[in-house]
C-alpha positions in Angstrom: -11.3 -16.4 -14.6 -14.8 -15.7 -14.1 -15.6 -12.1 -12.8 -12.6 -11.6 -11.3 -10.7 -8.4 -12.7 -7.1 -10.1 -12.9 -6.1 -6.2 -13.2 -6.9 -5.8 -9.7 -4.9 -9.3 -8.6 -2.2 -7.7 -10.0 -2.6 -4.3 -8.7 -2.5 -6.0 -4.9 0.5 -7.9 -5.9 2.3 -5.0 -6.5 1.6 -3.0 -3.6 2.7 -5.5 -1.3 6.0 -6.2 -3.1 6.0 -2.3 -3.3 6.0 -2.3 0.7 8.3 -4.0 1.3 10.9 -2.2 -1.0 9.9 1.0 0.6 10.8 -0.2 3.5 14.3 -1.2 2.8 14.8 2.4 2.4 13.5 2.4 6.0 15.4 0.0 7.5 18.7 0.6 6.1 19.4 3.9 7.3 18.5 5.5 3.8 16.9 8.4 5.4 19.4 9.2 7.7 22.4 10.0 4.8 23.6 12.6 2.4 22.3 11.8 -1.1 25.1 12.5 -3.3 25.8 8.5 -4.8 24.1 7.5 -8.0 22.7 4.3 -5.7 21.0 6.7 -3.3 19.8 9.1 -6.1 18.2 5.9 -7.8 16.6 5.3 -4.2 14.9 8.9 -4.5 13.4 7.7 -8.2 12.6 4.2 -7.1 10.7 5.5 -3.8 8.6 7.4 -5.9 7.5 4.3 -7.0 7.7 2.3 -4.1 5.9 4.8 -1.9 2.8 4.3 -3.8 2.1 0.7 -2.1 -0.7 2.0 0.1 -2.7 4.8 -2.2 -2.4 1.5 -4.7 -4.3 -1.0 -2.0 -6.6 1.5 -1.3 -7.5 1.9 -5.2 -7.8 -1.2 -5.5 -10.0 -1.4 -2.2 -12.6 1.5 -4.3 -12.5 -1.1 -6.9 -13.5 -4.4 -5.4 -15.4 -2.4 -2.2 -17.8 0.0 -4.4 -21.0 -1.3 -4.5 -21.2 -3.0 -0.8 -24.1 -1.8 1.3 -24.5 -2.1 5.0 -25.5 -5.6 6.4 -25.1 -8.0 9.4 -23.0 -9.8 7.0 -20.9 -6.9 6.1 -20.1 -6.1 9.6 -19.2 -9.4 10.2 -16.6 -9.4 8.0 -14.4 -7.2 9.6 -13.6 -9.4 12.5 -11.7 -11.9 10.2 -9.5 -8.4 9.6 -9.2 -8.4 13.3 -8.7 -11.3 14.1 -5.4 -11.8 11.7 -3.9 -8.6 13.2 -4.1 -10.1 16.8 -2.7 -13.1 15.6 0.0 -12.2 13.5 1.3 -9.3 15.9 1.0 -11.8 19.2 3.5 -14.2 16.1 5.5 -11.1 15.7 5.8 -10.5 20.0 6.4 -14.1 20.2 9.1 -14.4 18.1 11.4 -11.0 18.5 11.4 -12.0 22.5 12.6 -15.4 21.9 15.4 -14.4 19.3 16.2 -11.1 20.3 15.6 -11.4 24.4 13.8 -8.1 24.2 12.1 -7.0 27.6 8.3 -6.2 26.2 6.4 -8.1 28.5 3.0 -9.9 27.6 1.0 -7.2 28.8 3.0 -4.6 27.1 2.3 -6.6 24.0 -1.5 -7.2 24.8 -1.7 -3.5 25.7 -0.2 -2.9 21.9 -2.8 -4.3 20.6 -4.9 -1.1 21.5 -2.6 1.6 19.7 -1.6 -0.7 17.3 2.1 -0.8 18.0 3.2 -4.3 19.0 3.1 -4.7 15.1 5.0 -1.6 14.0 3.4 -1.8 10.4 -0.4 -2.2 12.0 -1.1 1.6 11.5 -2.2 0.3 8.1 -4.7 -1.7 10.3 -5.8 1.2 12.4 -6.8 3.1 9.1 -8.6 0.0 6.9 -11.0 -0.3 10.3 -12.1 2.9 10.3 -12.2 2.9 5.9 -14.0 -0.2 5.9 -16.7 1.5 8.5 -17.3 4.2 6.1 -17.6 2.6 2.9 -21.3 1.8 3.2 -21.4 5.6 3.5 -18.8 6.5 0.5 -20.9 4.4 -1.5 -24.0 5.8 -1.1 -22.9 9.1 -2.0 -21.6 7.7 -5.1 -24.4 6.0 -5.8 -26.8 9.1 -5.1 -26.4 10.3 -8.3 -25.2 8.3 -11.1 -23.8 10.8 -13.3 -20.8 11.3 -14.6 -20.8 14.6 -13.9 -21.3 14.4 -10.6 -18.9 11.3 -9.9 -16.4 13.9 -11.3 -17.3 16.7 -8.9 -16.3 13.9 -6.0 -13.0 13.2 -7.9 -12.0 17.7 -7.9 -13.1 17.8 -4.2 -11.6 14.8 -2.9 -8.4 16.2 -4.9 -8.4 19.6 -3.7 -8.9 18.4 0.0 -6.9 15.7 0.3 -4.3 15.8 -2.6 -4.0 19.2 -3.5 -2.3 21.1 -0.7 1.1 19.6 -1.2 1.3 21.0 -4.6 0.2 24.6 -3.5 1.5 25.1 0.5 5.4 24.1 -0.7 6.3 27.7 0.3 3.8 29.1 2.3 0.0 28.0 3.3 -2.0 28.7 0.1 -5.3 26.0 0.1 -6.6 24.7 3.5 -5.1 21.8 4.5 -7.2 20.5 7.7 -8.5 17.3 5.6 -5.3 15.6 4.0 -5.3 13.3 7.0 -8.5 12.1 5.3 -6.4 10.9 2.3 -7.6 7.2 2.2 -11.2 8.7 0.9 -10.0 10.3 -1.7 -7.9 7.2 -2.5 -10.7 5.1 -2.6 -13.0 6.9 -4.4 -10.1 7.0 -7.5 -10.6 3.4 -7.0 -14.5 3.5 -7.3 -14.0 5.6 -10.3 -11.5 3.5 -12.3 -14.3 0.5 -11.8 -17.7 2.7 -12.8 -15.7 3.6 -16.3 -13.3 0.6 -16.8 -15.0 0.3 -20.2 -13.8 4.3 -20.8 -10.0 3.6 -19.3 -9.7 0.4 -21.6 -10.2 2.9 -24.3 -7.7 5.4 -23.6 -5.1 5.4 -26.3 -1.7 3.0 -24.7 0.8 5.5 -26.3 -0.9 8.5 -25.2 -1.5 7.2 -21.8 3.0 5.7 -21.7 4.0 9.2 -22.9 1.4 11.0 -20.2 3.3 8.9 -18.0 6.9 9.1 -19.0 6.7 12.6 -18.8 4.4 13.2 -15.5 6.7 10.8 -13.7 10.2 12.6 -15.1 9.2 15.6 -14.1 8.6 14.6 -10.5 11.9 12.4 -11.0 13.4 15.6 -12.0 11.9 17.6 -9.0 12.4 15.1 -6.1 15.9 14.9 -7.0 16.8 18.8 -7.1 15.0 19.2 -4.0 17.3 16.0 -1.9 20.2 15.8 -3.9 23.5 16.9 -1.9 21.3 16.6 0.9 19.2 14.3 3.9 16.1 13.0 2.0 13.4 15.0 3.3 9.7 14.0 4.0 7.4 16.2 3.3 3.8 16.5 2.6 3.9 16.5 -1.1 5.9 12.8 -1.0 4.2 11.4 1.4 0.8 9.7 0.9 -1.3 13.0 0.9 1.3 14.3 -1.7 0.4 14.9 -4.7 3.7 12.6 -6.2 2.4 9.3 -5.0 -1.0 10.7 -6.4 -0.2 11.2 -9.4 2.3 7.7 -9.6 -0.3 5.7 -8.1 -3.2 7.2 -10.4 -1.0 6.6 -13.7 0.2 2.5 -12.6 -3.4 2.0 -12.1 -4.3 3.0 -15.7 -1.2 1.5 -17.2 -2.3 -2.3 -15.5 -6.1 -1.7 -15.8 -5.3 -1.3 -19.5 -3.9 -4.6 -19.9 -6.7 -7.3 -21.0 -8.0 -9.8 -18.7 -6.3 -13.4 -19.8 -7.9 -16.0 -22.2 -7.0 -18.8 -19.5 -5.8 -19.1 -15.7 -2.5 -20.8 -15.7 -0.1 -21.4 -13.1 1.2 -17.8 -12.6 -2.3 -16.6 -12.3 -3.3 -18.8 -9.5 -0.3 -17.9 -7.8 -1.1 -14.6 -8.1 -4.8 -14.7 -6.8 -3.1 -16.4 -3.9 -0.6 -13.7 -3.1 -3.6 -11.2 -3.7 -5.9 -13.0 -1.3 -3.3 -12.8 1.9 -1.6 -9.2 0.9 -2.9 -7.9 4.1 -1.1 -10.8 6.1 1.7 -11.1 4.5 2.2 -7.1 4.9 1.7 -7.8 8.5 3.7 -10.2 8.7 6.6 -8.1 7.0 7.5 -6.6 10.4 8.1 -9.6 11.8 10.8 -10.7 8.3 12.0 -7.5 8.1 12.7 -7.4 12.0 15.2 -10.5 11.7 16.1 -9.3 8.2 17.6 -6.4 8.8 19.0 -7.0 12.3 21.7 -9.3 10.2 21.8 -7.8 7.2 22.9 -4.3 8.4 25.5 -6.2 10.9 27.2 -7.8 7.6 27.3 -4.5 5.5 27.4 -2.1 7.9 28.3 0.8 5.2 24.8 2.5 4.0 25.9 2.5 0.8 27.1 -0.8 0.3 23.9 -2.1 0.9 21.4 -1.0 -2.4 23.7 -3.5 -4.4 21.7 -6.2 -1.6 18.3 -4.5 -1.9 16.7 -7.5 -4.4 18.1 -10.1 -2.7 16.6 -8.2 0.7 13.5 -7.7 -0.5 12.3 -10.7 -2.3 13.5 -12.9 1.2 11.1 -10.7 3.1 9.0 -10.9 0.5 9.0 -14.8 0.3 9.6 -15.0 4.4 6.2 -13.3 4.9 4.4 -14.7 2.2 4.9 -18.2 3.2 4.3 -17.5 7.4 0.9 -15.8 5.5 0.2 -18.9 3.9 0.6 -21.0 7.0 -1.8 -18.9 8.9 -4.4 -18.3 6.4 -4.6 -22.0 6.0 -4.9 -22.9 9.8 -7.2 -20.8 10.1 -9.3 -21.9 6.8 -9.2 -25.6 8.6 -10.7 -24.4 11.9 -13.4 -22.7 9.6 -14.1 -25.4 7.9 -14.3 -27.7 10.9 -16.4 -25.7 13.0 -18.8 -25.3 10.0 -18.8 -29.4 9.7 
């Protein structure tokens, strides 16, 4: 497989497939009852999980992104990321007005575009422009001083600014907590991290680093479900991506797949994977779109909340397939214009 760090492939793979499971919770009204059933308590655990799609692409954004300086060519690059969101989301527009008759008007939609709404999901969007501007920047302060020590002294302050305050400010403001909106930095420096000492990870003992992790991620188990049980789920900073949960979960799923060995060969599965991890951005964009038609049947035909986590796999992996295969269409249309403009 070359250079490529299958780890990472896989690391993609999952946090798209994790999007779109977090947001069957969304979309099914999960937020919205009581959680009292076993089904809805197993939706608290699994969200934990789930919720860690986007500090996972970031990580793995550290790890492919850290040693890119500023260019002409770099700068370049982040039209192509431009130019899928304004296609996919004019798709998305397209689509919802002709099969659901909905009154947002052309320029409404073009206007979207701006404040990245006419593709509900294309916050994500909003975020990686302004990351990938920075990352010449974030990399040269890693790259300042290449010591170990000080690599881990932008590890504890990214942690205590970004990650931190959710731990401490549950009850009352404790640590200052005007920089947790800056989150994706300290995301992507975990990831710039994990691929300056992959050697030192690949070390790390497996059973030492599963128990670390069965007991880290039972104890938040434990704490997420005193906290909603008998109760609306509620969203607070220490579960959502600035939390410290999704830090920690993200951080220990990282180590757990970097510590697998790259494979011997590439066989069928593996190119299907680099495939998926080449177009997770599209296929997450397009994920509105399947998730818009998805649901707006689905939730007709089991209109009891509860009744429908028994559908969530069948849910998901449709989406899943749905969005991967409109990615696939797109990314190849638009790999034929490249290639004919270029001839």
């Amino acid at each position: 497989m070359g250079n490529r760090v299958y780890q990472i492939d896989v690391l993609k793979v999952m946090a798209i497939f994790f999007v779109i499971s977090v947001h069957f919770l969304l979309n099914t009204g999960f937020y919205d009852i009581d959680i009292q059933s076993f089904s809805a308590s197993l939706g608290i655990i699994l969200r934990l999980i789930f919720i860690t799609s986007v500090p996972l692409f970031i990580i793995a954004t550290g790890f492919l992104m850290g040693t890119k300086k500023l260019s002409d060519k770099y700068i370049a690059k982040i039209f192509r990321v431009i130019i899928l969101y304004v296609l996919v989301s004019m798709i998305d527009w397209l689509t919802q007005t002709l099969v659901f008759q909905n009154d947002l008007s052309m320029q409404d939609a073009l206007l979207g575009l701006l404040d990245f709404s006419t593709d509900s999901y294309s916050w994500y969007v909003e975020m990686y422009i302004g990351l990938y501007l920075l990352i010449p920047l974030l990399n040269a302060a890693w790259h300042y001083d290449l010591s170990k020590q000080y690599h881990i002294y932008i590890i504890m302050v990214s942690t205590i600014l970004f990650f931190l305050p959710s731990l401490f400010n549950g009850l009352g403001k404790i640590l200052p907590d005007w920089w947790t909106n800056a989150y994706p930095i300290g995301y992507y420096y975990v990831g710039l991290y994990f691929k300056t000492y992959l050697e030192e990870i690949k070390k790390i003992s497996t059973k030492r680093l599963l128990i670390w992790s069965v007991s880290i991620f039972g104890m938040i188990s434990f704490l997420s479900l005193i906290d909603n049980y008998g109760r609306i789920f509620a969203w607070t900073d220490a579960n959502d991506y600035m939390g410290y949960q999704p830090f920690l979960v993200a951080i220990l799923i990282s180590l757990l797949i970097l510590k697998k060995g790259q494979p011997k060969k590439t066989t069928k599965f593996h190119n299907l994977l680099i495939l998926l991890s080449n177009m997770t951005l599209t296929i997450y964009l397009f994920s509105d779109l399947t998730d818009s038609l998805i649901y707006h049947y689905f939730n007709r035909l089991v209109p009891n909340v509860a009744s429908r986590f028994a559908w969530a796999p069948v849910v998901v992996l449709l989406s899943f397939t749905l969005a991967s295969l409109l990615a696939y269409i797109l990314e190849k249309m638009m790999s034929l214009i490249y290639q004919r403009r270029r001839a």
